[in-house]
DRENNU-427186 format. One record per atom (N, C-alpha, C): residue in three letters; x negated, z negated, y. Coordinates in steps of 0.1 Angstrom, whole numbers, padded with zeros to 4 digits, always signed. Atoms other than C-alpha are relative to their C-alpha. Example, Ala and Ser with C-alpha at 12.3 -4.5 7.8 and 13.67 -1.06 7.14 Angstrom:
% residues 2
ala-0009+0000-0012ala-0123-0078-0045ala-0009+0000+0012ser+0009+0000-0011ser-0137-0071-0011ser+0008-0008+0011
//
This chain:
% residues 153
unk-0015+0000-0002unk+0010-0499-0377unk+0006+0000-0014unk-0009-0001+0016unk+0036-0502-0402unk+0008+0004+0000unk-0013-0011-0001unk+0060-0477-0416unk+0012-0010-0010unk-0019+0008+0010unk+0098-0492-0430unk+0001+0006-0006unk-0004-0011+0006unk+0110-0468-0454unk+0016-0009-0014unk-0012+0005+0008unk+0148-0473-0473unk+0010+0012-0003unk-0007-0007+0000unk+0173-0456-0489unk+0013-0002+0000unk-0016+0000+0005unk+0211-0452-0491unk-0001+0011-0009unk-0004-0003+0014unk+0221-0444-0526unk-0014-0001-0008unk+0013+0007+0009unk+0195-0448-0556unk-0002+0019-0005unk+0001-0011+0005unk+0180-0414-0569unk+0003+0000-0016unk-0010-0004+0009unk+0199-0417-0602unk+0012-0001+0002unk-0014-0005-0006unk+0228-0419-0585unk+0003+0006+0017unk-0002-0006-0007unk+0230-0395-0559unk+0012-0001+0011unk+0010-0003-0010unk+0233-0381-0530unk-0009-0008+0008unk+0009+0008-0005unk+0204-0398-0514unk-0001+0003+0015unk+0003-0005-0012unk+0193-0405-0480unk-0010-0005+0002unk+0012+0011-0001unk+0161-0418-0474unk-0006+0001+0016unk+0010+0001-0017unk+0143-0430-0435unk-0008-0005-0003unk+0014+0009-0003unk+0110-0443-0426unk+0000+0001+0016unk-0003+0007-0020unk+0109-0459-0393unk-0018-0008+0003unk+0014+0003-0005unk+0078-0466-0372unk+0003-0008+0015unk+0000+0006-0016unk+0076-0485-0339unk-0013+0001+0006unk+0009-0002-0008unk+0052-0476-0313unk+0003-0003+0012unk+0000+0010-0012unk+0045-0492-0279unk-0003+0012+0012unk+0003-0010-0011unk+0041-0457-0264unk+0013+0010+0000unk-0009-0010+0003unk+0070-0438-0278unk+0012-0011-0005unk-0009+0001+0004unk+0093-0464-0292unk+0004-0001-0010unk+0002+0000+0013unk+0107-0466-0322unk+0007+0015-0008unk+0000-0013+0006unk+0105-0432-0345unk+0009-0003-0015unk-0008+0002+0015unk+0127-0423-0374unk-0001+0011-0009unk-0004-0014+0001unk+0128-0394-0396unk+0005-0002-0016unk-0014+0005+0009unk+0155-0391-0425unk-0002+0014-0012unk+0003-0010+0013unk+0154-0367-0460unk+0013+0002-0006unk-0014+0002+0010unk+0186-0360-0476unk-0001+0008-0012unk-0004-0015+0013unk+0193-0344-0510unk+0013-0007-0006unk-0011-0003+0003unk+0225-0332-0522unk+0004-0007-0013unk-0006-0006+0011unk+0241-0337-0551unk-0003+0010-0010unk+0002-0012+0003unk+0239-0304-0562unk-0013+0001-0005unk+0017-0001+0001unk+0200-0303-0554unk-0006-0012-0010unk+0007+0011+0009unk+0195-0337-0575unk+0002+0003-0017unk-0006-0004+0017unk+0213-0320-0608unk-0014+0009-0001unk+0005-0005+0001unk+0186-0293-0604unk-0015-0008-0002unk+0008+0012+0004unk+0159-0322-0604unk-0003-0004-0004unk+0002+0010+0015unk+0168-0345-0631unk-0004+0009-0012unk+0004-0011+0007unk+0156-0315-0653unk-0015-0001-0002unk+0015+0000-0001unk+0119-0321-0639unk-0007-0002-0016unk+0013+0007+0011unk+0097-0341-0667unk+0001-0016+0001unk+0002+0019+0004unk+0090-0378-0682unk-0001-0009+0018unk-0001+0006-0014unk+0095-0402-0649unk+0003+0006+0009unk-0003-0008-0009unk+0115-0379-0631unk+0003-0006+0015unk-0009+0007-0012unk+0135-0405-0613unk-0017-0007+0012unk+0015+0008-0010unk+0096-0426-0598unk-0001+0016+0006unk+0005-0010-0006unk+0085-0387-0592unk+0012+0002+0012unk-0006-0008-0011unk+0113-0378-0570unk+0004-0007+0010unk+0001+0007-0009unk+0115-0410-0555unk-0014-0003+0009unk+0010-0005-0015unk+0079-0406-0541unk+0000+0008+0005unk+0005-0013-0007unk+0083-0373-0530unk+0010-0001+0014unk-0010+0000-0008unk+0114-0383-0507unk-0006-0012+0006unk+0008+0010-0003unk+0093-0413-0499unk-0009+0008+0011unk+0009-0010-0008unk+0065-0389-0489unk+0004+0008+0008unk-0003-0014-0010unk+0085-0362-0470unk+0006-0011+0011unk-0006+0006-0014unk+0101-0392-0446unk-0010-0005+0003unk+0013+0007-0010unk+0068-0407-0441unk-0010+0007+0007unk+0009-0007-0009unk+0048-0380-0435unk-0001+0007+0012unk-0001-0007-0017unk+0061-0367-0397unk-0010-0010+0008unk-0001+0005-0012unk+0056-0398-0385unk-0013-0008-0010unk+0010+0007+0008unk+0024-0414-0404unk-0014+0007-0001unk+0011-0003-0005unk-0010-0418-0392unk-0011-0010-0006unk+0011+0009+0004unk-0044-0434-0400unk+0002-0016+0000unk-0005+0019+0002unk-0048-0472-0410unk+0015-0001-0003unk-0010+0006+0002unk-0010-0471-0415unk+0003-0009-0012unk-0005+0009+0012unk+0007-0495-0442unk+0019+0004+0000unk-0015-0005+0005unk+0041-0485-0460unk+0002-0012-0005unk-0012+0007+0003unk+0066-0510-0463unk+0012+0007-0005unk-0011-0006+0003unk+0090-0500-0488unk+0008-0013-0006unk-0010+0008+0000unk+0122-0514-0497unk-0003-0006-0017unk+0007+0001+0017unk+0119-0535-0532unk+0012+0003-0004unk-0009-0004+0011unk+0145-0520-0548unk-0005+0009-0005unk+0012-0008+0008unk+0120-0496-0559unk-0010-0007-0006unk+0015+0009+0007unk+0096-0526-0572unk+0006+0006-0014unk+0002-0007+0013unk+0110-0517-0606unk-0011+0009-0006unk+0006-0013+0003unk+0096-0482-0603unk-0011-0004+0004unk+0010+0002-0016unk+0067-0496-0578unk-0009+0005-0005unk+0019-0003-0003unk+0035-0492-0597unk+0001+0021-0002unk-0003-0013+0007unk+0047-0452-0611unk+0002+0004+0021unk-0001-0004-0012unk+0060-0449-0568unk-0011+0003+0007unk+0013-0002-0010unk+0031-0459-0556unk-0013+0008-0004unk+0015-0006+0006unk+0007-0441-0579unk+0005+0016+0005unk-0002-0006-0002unk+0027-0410-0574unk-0001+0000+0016unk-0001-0004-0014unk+0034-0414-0536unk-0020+0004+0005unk+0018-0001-0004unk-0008-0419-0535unk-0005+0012-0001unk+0002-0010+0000unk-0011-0388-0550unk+0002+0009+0005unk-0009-0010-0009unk+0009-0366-0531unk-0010-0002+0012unk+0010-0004-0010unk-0014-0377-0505unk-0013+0001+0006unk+0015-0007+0003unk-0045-0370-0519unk-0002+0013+0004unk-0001-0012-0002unk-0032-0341-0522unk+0000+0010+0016unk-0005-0004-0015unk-0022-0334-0481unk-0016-0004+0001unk+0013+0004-0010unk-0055-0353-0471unk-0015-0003-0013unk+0011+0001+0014unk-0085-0345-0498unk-0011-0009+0007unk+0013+0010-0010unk-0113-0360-0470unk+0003-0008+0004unk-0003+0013-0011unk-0096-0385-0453unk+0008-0009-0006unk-0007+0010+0010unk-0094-0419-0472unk+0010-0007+0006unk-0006+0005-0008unk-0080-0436-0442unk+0018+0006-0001unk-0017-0002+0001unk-0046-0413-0448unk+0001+0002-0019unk-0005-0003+0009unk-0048-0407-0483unk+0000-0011-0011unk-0005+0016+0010unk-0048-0446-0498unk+0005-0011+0006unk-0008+0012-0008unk-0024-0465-0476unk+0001-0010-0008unk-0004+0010+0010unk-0019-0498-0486unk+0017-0003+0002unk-0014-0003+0006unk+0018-0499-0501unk+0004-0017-0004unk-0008+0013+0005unk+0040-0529-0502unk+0018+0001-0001unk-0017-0003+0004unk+0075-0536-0520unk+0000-0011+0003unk-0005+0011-0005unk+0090-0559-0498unk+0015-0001+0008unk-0011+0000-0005unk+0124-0569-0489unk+0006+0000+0012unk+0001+0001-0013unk+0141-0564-0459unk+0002-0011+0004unk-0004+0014-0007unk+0147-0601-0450unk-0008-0005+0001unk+0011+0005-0002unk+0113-0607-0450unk-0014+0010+0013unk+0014-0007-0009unk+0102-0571-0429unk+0012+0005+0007unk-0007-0008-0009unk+0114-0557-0398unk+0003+0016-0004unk+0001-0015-0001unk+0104-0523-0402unk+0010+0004-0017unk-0007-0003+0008unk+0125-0523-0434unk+0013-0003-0001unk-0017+0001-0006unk+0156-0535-0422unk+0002+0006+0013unk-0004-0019-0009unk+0152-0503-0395unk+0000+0005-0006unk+0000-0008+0008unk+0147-0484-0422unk+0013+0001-0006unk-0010+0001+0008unk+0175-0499-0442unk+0020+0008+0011unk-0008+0000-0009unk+0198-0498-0407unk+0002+0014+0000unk+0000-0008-0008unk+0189-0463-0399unk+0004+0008-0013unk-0002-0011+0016unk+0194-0447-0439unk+0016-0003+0000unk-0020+0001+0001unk+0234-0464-0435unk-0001+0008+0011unk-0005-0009-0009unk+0238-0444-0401unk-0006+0015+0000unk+0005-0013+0005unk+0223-0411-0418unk+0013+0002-0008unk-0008-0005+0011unk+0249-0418-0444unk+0012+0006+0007unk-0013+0003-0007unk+0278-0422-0418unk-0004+0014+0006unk+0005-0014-0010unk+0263-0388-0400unk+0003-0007+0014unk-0004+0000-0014unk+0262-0408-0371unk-0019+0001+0006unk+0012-0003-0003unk+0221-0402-0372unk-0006+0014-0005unk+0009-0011+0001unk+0202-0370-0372unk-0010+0000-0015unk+0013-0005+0015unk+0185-0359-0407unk-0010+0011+0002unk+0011-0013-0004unk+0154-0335-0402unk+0001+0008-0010unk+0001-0013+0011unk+0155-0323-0438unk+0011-0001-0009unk-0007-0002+0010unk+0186-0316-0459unk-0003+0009-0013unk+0000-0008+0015unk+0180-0304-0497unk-0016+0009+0003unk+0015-0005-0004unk+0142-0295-0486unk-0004+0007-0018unk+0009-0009+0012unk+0123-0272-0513unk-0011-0009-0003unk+0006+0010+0007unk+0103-0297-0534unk-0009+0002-0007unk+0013-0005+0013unk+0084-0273-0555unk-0013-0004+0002unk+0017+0008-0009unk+0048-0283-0534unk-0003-0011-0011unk+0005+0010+0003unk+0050-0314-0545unk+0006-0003-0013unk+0001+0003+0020unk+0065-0314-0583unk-0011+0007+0000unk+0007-0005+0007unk+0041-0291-0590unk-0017-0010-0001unk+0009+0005-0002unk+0013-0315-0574unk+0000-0012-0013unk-0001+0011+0013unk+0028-0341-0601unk+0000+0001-0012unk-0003-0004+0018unk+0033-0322-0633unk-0018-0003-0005
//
């Protein structure tokens, strides 16, 4: 299967919203949404060298990880190709780190691709503007991050 993943706003310019969207033929299609504050991104940009790639895999990582299972493939949006090879080395890590034995979840294969060319990233993109609007459900607002800076320092 393939996960979408997009954000509204850029993580140097804040507040961010980030989804990853899934579609399944048993459930539907799945969403789940990450926000950080303002406030929480001033305390952030503080991190270390490649703060902005670091903190955009980790909001990467925390929307994909509810809903992301074996064999998947991450479709992210390429407005992160810039950052892409630093995203994806970091996002990989982080889930080394969650899955030390299981290669199947811990080296997805990772693509920066636009949404006019992927579905699942124009849900993703759809569903990160109606997070922004609060007209969709966010699971985690200003989530505690330490876990996973610390797995990156």
């Amino acid at each position: 299967m393939i996960i979408g993943v997009d954000s509204s706003g850029h993580v140097k310019n804040p507040p961010i919203w980030m989804a990853a969207t899934r579609r399944s033929k048993k459930t539907g299609q799945r969403c789940y949404g990450v926000y950080i504050s303002v406030n929480k991104h001033g305390a952030l940009e503080q991190f270390s060298i490649n703060w902005a790639e670091k903190i955009s895999a980790i909001l990467i990582y925390r929307a994909v990880l509810p809903i992301f299972y074996e064999f998947d493939s991450i479709f992210i949006d390429s407005d992160f190709q810039g950052q892409g090879p630093y995203v994806e080395k970091y996002l990989k890590k982080l889930l080394r780190a969650k899955f030390p034995r299981k290669e199947a979840l811990a080296n997805p294969t990772v693509y920066f691709i636009t949404e006019k060319k992927s579905a699942e990233v124009r849900d993703a993109h759809i569903k990160s503007q109606k997070m922004r609007r609060d007209a969709l459900h966010i699971y985690e607002r200003d989530p505690s991050l330490d876990e996973e800076l610390e797995i990156l320092k």
